[in-house]
CHARMM internal coordinates of N, CA and C (Angstrom, degrees):
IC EDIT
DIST 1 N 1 CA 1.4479
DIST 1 CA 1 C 1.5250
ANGL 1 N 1 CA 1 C 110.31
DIST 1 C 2 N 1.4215
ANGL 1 CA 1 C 2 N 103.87
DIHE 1 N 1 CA 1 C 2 N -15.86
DIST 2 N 2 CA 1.9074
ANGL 1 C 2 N 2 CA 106.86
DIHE 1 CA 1 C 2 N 2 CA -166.01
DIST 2 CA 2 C 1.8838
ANGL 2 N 2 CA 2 C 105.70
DIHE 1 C 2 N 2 CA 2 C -64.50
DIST 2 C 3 N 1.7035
ANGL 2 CA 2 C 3 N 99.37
DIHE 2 N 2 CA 2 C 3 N -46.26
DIST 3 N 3 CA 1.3105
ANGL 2 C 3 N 3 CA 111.56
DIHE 2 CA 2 C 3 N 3 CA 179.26
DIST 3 CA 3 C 1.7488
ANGL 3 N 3 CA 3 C 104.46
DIHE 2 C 3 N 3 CA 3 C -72.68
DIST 3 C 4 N 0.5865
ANGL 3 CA 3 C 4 N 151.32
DIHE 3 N 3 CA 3 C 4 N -30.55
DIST 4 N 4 CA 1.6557
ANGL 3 C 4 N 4 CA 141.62
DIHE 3 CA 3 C 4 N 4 CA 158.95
DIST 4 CA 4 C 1.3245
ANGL 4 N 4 CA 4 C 109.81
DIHE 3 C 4 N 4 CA 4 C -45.95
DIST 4 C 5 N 1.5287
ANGL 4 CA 4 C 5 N 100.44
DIHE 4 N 4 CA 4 C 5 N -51.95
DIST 5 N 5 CA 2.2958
ANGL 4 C 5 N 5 CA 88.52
DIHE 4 CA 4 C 5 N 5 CA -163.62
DIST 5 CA 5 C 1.0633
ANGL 5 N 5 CA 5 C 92.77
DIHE 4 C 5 N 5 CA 5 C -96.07
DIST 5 C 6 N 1.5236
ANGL 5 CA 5 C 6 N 133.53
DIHE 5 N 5 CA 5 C 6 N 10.89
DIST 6 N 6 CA 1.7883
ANGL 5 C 6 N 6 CA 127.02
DIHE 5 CA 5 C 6 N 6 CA 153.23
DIST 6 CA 6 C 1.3761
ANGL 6 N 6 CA 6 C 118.31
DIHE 5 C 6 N 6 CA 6 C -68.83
DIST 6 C 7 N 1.5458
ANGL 6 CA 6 C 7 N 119.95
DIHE 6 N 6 CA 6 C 7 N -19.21
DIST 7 N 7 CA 1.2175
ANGL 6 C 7 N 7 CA 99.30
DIHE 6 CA 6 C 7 N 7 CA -164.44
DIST 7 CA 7 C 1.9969
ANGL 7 N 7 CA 7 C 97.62
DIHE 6 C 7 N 7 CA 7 C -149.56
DIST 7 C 8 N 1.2677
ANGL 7 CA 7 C 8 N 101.28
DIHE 7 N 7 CA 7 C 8 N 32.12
DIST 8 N 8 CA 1.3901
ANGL 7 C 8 N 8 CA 104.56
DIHE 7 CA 7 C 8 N 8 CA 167.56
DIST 8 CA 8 C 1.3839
ANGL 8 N 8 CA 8 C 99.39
DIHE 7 C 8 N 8 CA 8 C -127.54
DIST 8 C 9 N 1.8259
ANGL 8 CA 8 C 9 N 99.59
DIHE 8 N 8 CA 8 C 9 N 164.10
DIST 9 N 9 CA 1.4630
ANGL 8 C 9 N 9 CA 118.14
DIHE 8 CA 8 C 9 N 9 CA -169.18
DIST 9 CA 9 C 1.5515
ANGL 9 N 9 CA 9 C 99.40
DIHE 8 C 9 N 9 CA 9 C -100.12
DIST 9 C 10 N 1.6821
ANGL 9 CA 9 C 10 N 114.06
DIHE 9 N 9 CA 9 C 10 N -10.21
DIST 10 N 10 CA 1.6090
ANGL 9 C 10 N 10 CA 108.09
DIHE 9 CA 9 C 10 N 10 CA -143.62
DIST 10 CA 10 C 1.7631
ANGL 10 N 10 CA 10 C 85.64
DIHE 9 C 10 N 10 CA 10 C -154.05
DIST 10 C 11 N 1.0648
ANGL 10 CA 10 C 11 N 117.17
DIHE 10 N 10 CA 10 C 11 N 135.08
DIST 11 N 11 CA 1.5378
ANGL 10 C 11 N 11 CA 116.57
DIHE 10 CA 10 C 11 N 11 CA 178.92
DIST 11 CA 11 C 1.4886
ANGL 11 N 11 CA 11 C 105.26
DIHE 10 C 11 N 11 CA 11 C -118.91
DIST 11 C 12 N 1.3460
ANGL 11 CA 11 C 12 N 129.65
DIHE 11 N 11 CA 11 C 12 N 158.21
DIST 12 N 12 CA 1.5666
ANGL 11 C 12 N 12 CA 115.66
DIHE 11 CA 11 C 12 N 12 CA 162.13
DIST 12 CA 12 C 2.0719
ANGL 12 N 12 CA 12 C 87.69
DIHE 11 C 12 N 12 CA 12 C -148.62
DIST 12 C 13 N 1.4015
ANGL 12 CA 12 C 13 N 113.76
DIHE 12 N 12 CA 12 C 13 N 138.27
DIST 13 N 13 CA 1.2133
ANGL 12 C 13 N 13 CA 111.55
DIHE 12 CA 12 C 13 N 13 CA -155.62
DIST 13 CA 13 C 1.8261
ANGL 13 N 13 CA 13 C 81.49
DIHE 12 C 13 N 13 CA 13 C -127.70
DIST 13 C 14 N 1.1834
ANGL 13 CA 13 C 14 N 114.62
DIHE 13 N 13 CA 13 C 14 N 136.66
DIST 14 N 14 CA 1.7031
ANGL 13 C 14 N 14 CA 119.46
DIHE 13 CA 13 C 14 N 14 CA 169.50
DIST 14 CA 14 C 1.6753
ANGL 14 N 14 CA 14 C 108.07
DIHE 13 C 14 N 14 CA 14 C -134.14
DIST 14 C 15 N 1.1884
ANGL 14 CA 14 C 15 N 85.30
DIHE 14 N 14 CA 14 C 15 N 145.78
DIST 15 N 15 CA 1.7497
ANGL 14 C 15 N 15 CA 99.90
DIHE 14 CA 14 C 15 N 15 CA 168.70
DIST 15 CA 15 C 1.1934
ANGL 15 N 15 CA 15 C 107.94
DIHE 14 C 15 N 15 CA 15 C -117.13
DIST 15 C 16 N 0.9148
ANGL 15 CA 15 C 16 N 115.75
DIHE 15 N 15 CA 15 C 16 N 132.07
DIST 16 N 16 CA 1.5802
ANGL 15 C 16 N 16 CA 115.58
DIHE 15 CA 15 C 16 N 16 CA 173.31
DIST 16 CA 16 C 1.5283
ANGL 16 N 16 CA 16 C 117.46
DIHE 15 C 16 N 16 CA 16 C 43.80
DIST 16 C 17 N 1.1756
ANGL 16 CA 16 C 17 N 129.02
DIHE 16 N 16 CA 16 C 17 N 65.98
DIST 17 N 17 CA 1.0232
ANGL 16 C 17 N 17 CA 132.73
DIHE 16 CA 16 C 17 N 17 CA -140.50
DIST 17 CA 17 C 1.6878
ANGL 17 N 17 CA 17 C 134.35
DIHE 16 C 17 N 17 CA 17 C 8.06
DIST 17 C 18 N 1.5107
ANGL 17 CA 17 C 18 N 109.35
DIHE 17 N 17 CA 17 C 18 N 37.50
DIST 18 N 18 CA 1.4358
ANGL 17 C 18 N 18 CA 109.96
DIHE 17 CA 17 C 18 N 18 CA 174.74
DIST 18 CA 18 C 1.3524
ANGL 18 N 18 CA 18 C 116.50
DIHE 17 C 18 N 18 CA 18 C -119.46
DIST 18 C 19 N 1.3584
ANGL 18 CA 18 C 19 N 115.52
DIHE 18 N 18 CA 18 C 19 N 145.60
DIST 19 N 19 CA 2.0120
ANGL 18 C 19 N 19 CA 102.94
DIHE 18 CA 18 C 19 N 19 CA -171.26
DIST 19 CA 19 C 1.3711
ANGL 19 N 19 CA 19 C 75.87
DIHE 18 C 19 N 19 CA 19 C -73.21
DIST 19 C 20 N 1.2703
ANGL 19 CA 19 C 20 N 102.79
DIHE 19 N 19 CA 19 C 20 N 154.59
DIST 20 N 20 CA 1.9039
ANGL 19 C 20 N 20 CA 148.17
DIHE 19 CA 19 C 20 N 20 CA 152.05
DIST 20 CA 20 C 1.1828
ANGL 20 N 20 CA 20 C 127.14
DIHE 19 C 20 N 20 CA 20 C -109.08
DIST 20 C 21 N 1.5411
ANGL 20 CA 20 C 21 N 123.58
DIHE 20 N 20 CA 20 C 21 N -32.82
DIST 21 N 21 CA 1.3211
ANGL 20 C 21 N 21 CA 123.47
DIHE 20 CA 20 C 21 N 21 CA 165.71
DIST 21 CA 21 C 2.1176
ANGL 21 N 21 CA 21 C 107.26
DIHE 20 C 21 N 21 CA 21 C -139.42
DIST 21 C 22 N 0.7702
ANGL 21 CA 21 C 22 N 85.75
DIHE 21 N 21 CA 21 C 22 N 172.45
DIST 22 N 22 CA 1.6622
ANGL 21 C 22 N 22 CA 82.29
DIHE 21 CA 21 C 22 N 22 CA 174.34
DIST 22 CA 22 C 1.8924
ANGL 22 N 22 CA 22 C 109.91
DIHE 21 C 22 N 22 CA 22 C -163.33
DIST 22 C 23 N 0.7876
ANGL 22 CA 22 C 23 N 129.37
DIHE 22 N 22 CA 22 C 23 N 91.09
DIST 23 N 23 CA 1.6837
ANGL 22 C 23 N 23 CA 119.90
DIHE 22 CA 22 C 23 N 23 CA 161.55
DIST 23 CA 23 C 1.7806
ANGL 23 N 23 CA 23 C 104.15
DIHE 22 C 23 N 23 CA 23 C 159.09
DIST 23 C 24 N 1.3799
ANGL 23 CA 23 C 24 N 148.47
DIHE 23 N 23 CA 23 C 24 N -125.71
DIST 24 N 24 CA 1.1877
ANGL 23 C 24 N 24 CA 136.75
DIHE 23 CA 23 C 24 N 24 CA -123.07
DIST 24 CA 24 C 1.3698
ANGL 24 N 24 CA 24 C 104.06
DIHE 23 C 24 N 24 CA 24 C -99.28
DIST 24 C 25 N 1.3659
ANGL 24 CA 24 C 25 N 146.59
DIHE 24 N 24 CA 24 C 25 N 121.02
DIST 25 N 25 CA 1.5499
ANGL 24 C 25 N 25 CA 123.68
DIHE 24 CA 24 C 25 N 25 CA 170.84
DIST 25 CA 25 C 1.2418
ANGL 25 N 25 CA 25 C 124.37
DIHE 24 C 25 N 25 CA 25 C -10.17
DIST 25 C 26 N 1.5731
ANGL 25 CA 25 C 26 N 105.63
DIHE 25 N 25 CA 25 C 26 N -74.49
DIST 26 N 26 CA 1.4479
ANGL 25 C 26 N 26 CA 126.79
DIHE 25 CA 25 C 26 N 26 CA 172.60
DIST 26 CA 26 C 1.8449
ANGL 26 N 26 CA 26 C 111.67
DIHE 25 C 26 N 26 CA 26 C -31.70
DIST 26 C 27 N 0.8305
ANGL 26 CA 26 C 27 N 113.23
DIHE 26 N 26 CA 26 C 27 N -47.19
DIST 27 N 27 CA 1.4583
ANGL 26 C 27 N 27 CA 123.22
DIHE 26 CA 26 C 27 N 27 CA 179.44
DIST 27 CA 27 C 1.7839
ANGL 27 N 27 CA 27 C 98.90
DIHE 26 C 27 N 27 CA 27 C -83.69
DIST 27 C 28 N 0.3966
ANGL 27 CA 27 C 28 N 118.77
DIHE 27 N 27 CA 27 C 28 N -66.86
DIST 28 N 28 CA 1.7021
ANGL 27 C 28 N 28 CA 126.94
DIHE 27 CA 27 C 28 N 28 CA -170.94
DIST 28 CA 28 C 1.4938
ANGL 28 N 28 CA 28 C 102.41
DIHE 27 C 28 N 28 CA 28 C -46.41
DIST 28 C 29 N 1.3292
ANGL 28 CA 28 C 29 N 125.56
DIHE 28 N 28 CA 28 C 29 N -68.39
DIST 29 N 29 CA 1.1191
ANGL 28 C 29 N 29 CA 119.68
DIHE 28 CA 28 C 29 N 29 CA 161.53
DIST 29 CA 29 C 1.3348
ANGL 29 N 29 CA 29 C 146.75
DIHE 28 C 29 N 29 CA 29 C -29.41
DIST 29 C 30 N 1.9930
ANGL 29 CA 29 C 30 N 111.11
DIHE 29 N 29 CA 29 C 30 N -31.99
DIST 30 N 30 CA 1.5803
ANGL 29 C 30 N 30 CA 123.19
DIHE 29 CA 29 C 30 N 30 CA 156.79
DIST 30 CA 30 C 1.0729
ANGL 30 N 30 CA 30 C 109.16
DIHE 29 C 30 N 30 CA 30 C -91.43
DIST 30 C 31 N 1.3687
ANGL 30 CA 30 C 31 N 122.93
DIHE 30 N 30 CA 30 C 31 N 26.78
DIST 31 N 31 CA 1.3553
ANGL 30 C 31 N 31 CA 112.48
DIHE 30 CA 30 C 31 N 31 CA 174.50
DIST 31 CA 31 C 1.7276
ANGL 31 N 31 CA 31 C 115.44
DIHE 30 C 31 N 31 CA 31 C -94.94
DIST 31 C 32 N 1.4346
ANGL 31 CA 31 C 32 N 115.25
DIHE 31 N 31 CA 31 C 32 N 132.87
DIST 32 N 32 CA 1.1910
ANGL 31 C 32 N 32 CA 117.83
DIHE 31 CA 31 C 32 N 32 CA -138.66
DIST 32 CA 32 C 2.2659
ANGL 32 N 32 CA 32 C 87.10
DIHE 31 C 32 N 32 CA 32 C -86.97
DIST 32 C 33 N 0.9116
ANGL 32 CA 32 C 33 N 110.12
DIHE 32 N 32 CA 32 C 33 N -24.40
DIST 33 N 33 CA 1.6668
ANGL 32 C 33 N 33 CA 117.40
DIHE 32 CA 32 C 33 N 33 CA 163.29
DIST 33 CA 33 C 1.4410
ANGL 33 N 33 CA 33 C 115.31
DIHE 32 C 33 N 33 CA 33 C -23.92
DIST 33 C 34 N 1.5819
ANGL 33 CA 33 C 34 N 87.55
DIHE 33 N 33 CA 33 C 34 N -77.83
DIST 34 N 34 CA 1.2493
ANGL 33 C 34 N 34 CA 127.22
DIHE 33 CA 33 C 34 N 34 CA -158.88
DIST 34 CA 34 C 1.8287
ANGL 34 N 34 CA 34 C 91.27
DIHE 33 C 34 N 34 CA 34 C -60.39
DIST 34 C 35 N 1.3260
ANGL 34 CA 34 C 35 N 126.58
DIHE 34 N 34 CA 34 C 35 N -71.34
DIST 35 N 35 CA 1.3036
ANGL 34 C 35 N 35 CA 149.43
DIHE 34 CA 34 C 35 N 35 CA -176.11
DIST 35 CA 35 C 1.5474
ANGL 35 N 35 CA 35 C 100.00
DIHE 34 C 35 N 35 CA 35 C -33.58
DIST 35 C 36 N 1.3832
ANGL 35 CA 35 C 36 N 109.37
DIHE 35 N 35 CA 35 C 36 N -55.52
DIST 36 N 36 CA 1.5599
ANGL 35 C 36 N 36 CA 103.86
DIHE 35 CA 35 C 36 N 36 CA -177.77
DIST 36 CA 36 C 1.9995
ANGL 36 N 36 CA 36 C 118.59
DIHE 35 C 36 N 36 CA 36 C -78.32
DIST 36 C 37 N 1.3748
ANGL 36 CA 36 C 37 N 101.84
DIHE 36 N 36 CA 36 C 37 N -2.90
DIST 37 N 37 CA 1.2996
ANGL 36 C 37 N 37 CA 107.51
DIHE 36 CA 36 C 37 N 37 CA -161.08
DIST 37 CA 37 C 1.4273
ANGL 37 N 37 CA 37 C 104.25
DIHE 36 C 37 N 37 CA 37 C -86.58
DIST 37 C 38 N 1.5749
ANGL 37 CA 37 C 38 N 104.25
DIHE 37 N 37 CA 37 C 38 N -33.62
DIST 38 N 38 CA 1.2508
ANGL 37 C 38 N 38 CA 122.89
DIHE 37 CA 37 C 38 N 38 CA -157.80
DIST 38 CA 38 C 2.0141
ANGL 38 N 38 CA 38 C 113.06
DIHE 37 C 38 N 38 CA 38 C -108.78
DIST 38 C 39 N 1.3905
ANGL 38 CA 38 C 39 N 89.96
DIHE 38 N 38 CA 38 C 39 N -45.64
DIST 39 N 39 CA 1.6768
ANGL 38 C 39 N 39 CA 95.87
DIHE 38 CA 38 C 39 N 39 CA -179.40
DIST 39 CA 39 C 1.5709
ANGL 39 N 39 CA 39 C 105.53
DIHE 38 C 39 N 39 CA 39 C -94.35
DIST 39 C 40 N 1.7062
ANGL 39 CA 39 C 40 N 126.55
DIHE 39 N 39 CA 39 C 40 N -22.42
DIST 40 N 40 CA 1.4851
ANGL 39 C 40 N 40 CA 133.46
DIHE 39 CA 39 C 40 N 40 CA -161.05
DIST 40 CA 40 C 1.4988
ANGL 40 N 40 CA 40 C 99.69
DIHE 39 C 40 N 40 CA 40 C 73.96
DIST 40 C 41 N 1.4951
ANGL 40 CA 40 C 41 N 82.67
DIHE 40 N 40 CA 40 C 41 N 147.92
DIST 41 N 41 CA 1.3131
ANGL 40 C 41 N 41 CA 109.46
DIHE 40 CA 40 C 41 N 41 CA -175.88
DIST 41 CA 41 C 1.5976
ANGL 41 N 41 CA 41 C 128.20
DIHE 40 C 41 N 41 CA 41 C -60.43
DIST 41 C 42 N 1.8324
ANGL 41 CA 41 C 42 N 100.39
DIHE 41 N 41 CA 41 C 42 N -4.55
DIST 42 N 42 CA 1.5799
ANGL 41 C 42 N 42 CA 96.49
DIHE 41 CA 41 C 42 N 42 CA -167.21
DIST 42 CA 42 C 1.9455
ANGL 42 N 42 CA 42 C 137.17
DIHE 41 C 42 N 42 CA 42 C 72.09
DIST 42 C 43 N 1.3464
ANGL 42 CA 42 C 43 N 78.92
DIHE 42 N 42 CA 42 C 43 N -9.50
DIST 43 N 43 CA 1.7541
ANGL 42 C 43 N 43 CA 90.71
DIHE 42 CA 42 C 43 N 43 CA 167.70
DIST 43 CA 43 C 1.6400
ANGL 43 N 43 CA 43 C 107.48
DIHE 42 C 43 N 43 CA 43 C -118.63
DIST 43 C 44 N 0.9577
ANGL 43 CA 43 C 44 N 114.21
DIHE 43 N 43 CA 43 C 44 N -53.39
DIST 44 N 44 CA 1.6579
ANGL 43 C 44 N 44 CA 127.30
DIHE 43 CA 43 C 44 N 44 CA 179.50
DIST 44 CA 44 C 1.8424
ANGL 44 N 44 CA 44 C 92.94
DIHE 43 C 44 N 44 CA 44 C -66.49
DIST 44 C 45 N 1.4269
ANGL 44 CA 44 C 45 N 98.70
DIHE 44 N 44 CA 44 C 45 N 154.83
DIST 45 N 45 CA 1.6014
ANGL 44 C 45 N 45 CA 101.05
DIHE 44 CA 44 C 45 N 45 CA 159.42
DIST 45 CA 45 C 0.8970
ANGL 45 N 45 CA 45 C 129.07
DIHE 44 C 45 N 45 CA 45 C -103.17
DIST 45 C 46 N 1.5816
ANGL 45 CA 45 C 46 N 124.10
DIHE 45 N 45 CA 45 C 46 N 16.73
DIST 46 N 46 CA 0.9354
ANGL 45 C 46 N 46 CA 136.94
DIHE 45 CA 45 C 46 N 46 CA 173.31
DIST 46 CA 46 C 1.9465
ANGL 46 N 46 CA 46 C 119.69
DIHE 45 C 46 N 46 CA 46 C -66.93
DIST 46 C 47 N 1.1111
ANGL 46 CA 46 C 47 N 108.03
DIHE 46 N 46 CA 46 C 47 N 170.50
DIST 47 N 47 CA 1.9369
ANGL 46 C 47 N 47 CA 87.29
DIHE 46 CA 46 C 47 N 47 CA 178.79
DIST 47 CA 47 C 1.3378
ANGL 47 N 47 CA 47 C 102.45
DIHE 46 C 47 N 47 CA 47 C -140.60
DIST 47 C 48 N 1.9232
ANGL 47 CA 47 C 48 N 112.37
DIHE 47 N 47 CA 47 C 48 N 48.20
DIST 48 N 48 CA 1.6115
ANGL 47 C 48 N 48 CA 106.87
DIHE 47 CA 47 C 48 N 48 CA -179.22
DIST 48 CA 48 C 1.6595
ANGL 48 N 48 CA 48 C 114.00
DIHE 47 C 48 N 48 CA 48 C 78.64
DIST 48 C 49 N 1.3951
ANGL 48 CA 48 C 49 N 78.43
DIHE 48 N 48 CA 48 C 49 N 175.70
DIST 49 N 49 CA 1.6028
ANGL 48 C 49 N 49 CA 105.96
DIHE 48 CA 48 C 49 N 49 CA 172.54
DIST 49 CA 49 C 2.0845
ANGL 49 N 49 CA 49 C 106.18
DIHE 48 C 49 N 49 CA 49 C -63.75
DIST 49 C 50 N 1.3209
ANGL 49 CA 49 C 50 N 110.98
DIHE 49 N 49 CA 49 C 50 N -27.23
DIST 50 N 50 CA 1.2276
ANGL 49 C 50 N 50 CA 91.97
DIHE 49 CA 49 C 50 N 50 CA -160.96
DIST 50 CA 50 C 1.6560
ANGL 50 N 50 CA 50 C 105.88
DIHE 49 C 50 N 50 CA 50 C -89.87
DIST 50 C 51 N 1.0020
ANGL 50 CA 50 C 51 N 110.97
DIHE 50 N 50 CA 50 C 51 N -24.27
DIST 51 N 51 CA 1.5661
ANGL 50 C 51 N 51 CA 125.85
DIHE 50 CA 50 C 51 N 51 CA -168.42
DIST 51 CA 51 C 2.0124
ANGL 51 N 51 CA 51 C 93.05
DIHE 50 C 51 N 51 CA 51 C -82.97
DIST 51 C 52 N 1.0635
ANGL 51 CA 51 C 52 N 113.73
DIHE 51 N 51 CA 51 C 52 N -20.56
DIST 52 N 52 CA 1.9357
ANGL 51 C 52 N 52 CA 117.28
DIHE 51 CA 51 C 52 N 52 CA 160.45
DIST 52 CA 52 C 0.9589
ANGL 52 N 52 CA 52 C 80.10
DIHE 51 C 52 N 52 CA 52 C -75.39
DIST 52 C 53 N 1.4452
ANGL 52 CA 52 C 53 N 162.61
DIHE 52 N 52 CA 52 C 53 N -15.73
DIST 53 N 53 CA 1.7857
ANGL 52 C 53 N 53 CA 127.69
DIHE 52 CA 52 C 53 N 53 CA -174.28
DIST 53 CA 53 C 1.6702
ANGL 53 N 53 CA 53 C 100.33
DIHE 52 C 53 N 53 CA 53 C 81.93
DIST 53 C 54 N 1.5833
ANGL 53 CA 53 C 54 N 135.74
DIHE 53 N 53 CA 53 C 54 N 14.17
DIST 54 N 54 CA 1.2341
ANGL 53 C 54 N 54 CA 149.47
DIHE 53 CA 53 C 54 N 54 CA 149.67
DIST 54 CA 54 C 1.3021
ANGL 54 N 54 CA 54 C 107.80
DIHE 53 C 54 N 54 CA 54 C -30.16
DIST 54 C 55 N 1.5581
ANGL 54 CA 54 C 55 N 128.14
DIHE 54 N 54 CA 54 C 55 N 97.44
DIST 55 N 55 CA 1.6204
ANGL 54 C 55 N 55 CA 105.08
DIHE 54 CA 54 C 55 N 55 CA 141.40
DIST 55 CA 55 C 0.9648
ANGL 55 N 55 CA 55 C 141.53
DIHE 54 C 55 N 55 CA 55 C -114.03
DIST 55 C 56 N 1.7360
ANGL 55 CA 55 C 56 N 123.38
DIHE 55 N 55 CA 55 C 56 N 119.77
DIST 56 N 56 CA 1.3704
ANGL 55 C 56 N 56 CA 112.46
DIHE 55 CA 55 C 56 N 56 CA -143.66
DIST 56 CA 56 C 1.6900
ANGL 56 N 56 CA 56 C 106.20
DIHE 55 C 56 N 56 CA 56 C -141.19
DIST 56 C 57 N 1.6637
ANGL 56 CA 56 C 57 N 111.44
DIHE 56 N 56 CA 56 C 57 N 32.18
DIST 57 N 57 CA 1.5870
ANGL 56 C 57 N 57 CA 113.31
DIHE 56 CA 56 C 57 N 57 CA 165.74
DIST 57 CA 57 C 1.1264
ANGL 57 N 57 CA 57 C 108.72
DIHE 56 C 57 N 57 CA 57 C -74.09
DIST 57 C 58 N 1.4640
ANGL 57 CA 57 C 58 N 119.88
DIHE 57 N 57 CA 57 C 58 N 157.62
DIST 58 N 58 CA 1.0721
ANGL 57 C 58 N 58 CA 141.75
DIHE 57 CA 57 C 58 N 58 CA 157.18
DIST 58 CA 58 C 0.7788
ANGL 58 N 58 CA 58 C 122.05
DIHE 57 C 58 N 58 CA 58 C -107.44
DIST 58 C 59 N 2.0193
ANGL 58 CA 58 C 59 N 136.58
DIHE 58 N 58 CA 58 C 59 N 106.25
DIST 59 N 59 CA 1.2032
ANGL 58 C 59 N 59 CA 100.74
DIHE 58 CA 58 C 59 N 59 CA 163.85
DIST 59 CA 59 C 1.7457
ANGL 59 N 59 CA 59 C 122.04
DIHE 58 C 59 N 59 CA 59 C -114.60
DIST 59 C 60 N 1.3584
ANGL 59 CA 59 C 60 N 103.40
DIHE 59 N 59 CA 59 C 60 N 167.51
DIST 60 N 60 CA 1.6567
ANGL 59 C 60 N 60 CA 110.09
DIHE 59 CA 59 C 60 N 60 CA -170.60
DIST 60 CA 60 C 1.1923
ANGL 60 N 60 CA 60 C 114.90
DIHE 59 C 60 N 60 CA 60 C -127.24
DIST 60 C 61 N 1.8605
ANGL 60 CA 60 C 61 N 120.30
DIHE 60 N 60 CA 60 C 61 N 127.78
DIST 61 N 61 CA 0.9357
ANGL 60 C 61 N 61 CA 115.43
DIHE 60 CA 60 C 61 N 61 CA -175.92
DIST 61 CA 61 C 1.5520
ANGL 61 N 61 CA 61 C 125.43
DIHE 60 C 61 N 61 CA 61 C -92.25
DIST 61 C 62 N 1.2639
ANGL 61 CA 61 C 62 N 157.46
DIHE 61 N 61 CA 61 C 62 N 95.96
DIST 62 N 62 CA 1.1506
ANGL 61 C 62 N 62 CA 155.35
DIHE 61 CA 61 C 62 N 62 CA -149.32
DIST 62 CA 62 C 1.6992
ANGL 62 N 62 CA 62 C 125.49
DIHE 61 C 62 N 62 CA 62 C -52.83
DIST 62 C 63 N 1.1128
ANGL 62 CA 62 C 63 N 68.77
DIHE 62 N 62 CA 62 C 63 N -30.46
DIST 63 N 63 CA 1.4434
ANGL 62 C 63 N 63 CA 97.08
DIHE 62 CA 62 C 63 N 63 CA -168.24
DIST 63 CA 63 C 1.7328
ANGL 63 N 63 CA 63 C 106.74
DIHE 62 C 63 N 63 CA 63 C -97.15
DIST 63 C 64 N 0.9324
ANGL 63 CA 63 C 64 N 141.07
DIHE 63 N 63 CA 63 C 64 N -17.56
DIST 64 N 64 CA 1.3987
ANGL 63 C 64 N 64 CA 139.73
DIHE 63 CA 63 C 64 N 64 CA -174.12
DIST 64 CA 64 C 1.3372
ANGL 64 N 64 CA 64 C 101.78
DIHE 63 C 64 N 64 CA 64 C -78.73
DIST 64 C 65 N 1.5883
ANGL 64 CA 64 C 65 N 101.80
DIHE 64 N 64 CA 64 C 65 N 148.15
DIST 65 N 65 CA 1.5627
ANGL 64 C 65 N 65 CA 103.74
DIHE 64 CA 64 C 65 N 65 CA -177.58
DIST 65 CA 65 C 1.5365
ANGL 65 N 65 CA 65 C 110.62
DIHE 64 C 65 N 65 CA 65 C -107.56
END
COOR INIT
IC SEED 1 N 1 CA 1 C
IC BUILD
C-alpha cells in the first residue's frame, strides 16, 4: 500500500466492494477504516481484508481525461 499513497494525488480505498475512505493519501492513511481493513484491528486475529488476499485499491488519475 506504501507504493500506492507514494505516488497518487487521489486515493479511493474499498472493502468488500464498498468505498471506506476516499480523498488524500495523507488522510487516507489515518484513516482508522482503512487501518483496520488492511493491517486488523489488533483485537481480532484476524489481519483485514489484506491478509484474506483482498485487493481492493483504487487508483485514480486526476488528471486523465
Amino acid at each position: 500500500m506504501g507504493l500506492v499513497l507514494g505516488i497518487c494525488d487521489r486515493v479511493i480505498v474499498l472493502e468488500f466492494g464498498r468505498v471506506i475512505a476516499d480523498g488524500l493519501p495523507d488522510i487516507v492513511r489515518q484513516d482508522p477504516r482503512v487501518i483496520a481493513a488492511y493491517l486488523g484491528d489488533g483485537v481480532t486475529s484476524g489481519g483485514g481484508a489484506a491478509e484474506a488476499g483482498i485487493e481492493a485499491i483504487t487508483l485514480v488519475d486526476d488528471q486523465a481525461e
